[in-house]
C-alpha positions in Angstrom: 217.3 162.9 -68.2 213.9 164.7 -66.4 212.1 161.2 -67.4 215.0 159.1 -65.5 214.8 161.0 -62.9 210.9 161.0 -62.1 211.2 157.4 -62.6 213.5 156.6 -60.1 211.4 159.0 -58.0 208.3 157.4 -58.3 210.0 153.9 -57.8 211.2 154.9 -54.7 208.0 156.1 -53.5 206.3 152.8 -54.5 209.2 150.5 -52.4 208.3 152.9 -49.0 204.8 152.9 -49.4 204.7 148.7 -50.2 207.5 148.8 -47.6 205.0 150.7 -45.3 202.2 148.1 -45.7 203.8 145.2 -45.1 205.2 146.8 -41.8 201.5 147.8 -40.7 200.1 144.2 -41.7 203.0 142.4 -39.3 202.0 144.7 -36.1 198.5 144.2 -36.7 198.6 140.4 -37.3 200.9 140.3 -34.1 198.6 142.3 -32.0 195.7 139.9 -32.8 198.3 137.2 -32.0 198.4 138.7 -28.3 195.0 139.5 -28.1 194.0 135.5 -28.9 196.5 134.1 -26.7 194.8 136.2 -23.6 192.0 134.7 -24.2 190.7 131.7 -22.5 187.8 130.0 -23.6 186.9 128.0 -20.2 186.6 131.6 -18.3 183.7 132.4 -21.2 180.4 133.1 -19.5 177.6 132.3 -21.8 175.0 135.1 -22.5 172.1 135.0 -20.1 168.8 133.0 -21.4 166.0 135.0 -23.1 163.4 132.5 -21.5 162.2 133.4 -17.7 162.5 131.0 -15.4 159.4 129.0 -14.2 159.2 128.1 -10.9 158.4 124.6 -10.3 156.7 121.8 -7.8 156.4 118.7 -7.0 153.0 116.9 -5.2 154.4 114.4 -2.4 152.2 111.4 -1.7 152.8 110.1 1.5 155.4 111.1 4.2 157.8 113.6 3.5 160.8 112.0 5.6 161.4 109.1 2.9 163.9 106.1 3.3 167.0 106.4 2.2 167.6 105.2 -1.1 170.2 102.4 -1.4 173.9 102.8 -2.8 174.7 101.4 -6.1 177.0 99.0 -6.0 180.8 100.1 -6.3 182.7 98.9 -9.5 184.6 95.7 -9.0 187.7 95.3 -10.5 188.8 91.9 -12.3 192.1 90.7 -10.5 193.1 89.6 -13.6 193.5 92.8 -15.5 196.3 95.6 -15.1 194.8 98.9 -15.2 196.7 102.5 -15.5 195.5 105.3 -13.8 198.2 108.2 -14.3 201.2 108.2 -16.8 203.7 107.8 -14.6 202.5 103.9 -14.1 203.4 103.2 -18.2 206.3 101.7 -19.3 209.2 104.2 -20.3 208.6 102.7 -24.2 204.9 103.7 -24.2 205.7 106.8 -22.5 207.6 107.7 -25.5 205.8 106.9 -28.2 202.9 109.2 -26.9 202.0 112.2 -29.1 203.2 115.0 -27.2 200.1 117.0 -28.8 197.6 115.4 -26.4 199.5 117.2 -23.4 199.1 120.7 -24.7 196.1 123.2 -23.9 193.3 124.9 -25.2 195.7 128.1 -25.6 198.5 126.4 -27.1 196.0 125.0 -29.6 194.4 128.6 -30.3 197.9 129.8 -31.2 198.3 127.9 -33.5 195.5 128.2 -35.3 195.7 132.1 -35.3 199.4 131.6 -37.0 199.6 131.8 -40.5 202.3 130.0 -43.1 205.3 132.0 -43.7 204.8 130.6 -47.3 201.6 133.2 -48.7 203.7 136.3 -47.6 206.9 135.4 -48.6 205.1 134.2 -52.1 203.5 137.6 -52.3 206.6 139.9 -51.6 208.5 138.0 -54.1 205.6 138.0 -56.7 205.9 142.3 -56.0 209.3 142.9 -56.2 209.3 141.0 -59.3 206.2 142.7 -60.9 208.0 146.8 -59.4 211.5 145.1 -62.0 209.4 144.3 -64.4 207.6 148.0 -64.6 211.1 149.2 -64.8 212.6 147.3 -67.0 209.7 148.3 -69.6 209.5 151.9 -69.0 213.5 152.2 -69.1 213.3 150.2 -72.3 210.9 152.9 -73.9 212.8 155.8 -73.1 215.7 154.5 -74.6 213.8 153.8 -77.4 211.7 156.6 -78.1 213.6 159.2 -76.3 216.9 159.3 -78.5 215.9 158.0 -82.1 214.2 161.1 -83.3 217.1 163.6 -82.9 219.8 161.3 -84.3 217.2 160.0 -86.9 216.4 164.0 -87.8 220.5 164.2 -87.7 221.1 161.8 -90.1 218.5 162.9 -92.6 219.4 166.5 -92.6 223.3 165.6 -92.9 222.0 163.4 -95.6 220.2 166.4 -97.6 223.4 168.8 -97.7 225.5 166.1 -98.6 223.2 165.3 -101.7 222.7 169.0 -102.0 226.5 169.7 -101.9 227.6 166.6 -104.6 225.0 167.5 -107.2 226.1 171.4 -107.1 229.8 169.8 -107.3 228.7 167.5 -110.2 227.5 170.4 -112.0 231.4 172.1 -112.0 231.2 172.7 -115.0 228.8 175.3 -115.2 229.8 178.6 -114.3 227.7 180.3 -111.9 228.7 184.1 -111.2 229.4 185.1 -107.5 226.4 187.4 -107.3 223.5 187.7 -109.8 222.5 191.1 -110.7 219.2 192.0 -112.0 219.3 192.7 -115.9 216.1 194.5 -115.7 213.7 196.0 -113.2 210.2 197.0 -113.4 208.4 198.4 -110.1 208.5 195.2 -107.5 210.0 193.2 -110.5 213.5 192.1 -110.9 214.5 189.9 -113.7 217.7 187.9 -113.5 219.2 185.2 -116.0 220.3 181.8 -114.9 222.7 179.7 -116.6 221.0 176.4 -116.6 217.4 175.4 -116.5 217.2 173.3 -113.8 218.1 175.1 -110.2 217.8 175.4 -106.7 216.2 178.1 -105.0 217.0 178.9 -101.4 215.3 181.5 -99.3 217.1 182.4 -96.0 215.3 184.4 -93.2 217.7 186.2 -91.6 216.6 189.1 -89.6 213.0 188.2 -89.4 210.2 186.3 -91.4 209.7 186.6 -94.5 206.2 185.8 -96.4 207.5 183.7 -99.5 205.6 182.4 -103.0 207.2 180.1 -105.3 205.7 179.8 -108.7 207.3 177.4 -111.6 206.6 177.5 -115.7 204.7 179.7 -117.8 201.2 179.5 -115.9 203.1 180.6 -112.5 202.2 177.0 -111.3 202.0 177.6 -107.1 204.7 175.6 -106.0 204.7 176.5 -102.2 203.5 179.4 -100.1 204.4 180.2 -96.2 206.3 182.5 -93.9 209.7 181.2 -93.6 210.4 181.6 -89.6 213.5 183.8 -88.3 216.7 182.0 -88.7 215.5 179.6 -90.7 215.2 178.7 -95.0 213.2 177.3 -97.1 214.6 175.5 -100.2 213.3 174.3 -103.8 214.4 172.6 -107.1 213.0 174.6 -109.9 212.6 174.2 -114.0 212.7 176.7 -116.6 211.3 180.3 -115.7 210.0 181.1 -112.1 208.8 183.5 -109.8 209.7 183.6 -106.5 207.8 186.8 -103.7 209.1 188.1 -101.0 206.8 189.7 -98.7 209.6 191.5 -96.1 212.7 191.5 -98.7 215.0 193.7 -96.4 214.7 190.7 -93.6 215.5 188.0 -96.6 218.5 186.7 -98.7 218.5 184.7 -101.5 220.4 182.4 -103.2 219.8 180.5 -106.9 222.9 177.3 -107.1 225.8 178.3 -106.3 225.3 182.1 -106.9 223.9 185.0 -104.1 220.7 187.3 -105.6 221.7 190.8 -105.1 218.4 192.8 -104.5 217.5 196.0 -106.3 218.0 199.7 -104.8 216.0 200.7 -103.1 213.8 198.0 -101.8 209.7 197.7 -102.0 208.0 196.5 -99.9 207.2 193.7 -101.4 209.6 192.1 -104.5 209.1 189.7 -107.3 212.1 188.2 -108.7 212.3 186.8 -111.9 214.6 184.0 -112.7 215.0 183.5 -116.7 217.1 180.8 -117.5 219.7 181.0 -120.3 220.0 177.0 -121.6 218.0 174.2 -120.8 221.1 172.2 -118.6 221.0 171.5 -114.8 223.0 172.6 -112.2 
């Protein structure tokens, strides 16, 4: 539920801060829009010239009081031809076919090439949103994946284990197991019990602290498996014929052969051996 939750966090924090950028990029964009549209080109001065000015003359030959020079000759217009010289002097269907761009100014003109198509950012906001569902989409899709398999997976497999467990001690009904086994013989940190059937299952159960356990199987003491068996926990194992099984803190440990509790000797060492002899060669 943490997971979810940062998720949805850190989508939200995305959206403002994409939210955020797009707002700054429009008041920029528009304050350059303002800025262009104050601007007129025909009040431009250009820079001043690098070159310095020479100062120049001219040699007169002659007089300096010269004739006049003669006017050129006006244009003549053909009486022939019909001439237009404002707009008002077309006829209303020419008038109308005119391009109304030729009217506008140099300002009208800089406007709109400053102005940009609505298409790009609409495009790219679209293209975003999209890509923030997408990340979403995948990230919810592995945590439901990956964040609820394992228990229910480690659920079914432990359910599955006492199930078998419980059926093959229920199979075997019709050995008799007593309620407690009682050691028929101890020797210092050894206790030897008998088992009714060769084939059993050992169970090790720590219940008021860890216990230090050593499985051993056959007659070479074969190491089956070796560890500290954590507080409230067990540690269980199908054995054959005679076995050995040590218990470093016996006080904190109780054990258990089928269907039948090990009843420990009095008083406890401090570290105990038990013995399990089996009786007949059957399972159970």
């Amino acid at each position: 539920m943490s997971l979810a939750l940062t998720i949805a966090v850190g989508v939200v924090v995305l959206l403002v801060l994409v939210a955020a950028a797009l707002r700054w990029r429009k008041l920029r964009r528009d304050e350059m829009r303002s800025i262009a549209a104050r601007v007129e080109r025909r009040l431009m001065e250009p820079p001043p010239s690098p070159y310095t000015p020479s100062r120049g003359f001219r040699l007169l030959d002659g007089p300096i009081n010269t004739p006049d020079r003669p006017a050129p000759p006006k244009p003549r217009l053909e009486p022939d031809r019909e001439y237009v010289f404002s707009e008002s002097q077309l006829p209303p269907s020419y008038q109308e076919s005119v391009s109304p761009l030729g009217r506008h100014d140099e300002r009208w003109a800089l406007s709109k090439s400053v102005h940009r198509s609505s298409f790009t950012s609409v495009g790219s906001r679209v293209a975003l949103i999209v890509a923030i569902i997408a990340v979403i989409a995948i990230v919810s899709t592995y945590y439901l994946q990956h964040g609820r398999h394992p228990s229910s997976t480690t659920t079914t497999t432990t359910t599955t284990t006492l199930a078998s467990s419980t059926a093959s001690e229920q199979s075997n009904s019709s050995v008799v197991w007593p309620t407690t086994l009682v050691a028929a013989s101890v020797h210092g940190e050894d206790a030897t019990y008998s088992v009714p059937v060769g084939k059993y299952r050992v169970t090790v159960s720590a219940s008021n602290g860890p216990v230090w356990t050593v499985y051993q199987m056959g007659p070479k003491n074969t190491l089956e498996w070796q560890g500290k068996v954590a507080s409230n926990a067990r540690e269980s194992l199908v054995l054959t014929g005679t076995s050995q099984i040590t218990l470093g803190s016996p006080r904190n440990a109780q054990v258990r052969v089928g269907l039948s509790t090990v009843a420990f000797p009095s008083p406890l060492p401090p570290t105990l051996t038990l013995i399990l002899t089996p009786t007949t060669t059957g399972s159970g």
